[in-house]
C-alpha positions as CSV (number, residue, x, y, z in Angstrom):
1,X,0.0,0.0,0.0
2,X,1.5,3.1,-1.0
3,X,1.9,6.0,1.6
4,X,0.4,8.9,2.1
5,X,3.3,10.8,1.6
6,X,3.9,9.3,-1.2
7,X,0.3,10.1,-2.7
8,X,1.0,13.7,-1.7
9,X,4.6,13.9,-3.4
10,X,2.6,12.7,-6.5
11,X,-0.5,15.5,-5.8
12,X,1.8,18.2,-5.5
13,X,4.1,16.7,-8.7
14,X,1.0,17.1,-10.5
15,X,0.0,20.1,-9.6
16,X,3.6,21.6,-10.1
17,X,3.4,20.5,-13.8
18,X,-0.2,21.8,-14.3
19,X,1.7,25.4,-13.3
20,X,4.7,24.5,-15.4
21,X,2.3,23.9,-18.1
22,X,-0.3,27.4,-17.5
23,X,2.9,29.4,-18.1
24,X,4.6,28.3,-20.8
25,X,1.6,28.8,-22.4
26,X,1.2,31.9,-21.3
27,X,5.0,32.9,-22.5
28,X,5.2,35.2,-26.1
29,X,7.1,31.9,-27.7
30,X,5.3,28.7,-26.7
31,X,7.3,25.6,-27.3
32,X,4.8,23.4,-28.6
33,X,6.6,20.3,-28.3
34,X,8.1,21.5,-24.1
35,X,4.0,22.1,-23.4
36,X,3.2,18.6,-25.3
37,X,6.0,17.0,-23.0
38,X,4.7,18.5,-19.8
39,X,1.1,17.6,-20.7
40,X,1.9,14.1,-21.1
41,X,3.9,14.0,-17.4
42,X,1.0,15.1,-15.8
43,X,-1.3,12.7,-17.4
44,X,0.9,10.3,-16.1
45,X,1.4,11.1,-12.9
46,X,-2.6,11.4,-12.9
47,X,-2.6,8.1,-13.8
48,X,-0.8,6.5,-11.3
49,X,-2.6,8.2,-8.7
50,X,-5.7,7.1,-10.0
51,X,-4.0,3.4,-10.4
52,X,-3.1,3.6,-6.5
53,X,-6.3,5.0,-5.5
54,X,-8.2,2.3,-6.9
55,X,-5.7,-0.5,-5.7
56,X,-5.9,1.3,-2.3
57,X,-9.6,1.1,-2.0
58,X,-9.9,-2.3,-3.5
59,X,-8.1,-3.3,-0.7
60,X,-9.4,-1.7,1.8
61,X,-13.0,-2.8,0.8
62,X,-11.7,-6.4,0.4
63,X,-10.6,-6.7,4.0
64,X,-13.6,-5.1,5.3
65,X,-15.4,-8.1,3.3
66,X,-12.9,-10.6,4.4
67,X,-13.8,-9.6,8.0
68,X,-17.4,-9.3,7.9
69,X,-18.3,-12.8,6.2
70,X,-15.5,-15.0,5.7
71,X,-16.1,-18.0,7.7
72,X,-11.8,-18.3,7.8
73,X,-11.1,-15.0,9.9
């Protein structure tokens, strides 16, 4: 299970790109392909924290049903 620092070092990477990303664009000579590079960290980094999220919570519901009904616990 991933940790919550972790998480946040990942939330605040994403949001750090999102800034990178607002002003480059906001700079006189964009560099399309710097802008399409940052765009595609940040998706990435979204989807990893999506990926843990889910694997987080899939866990976490699966012990709570592994406690409530499983005859084994």
């Amino acid at each position: 299970m991933p940790s919550v620092s972790y998480i946040s070092a990942l939330e605040r990477r994403h949001q750090m790109l999102e800034q990178e990303i607002s002003q480059e664009m906001q700079h006189p000579s964009q560099d399309g392909l710097k802008i399409q590079k940052l765009k595609r960290k940040k998706l990435e980094v979204k989807d990893l924290l999506a990926r843990l999220m889910r694997r987080s919570e899939e866990r976490r519901v699966g012990k709570e049903c592994r406690s409530r009904w499983s005859p084994y616990h």
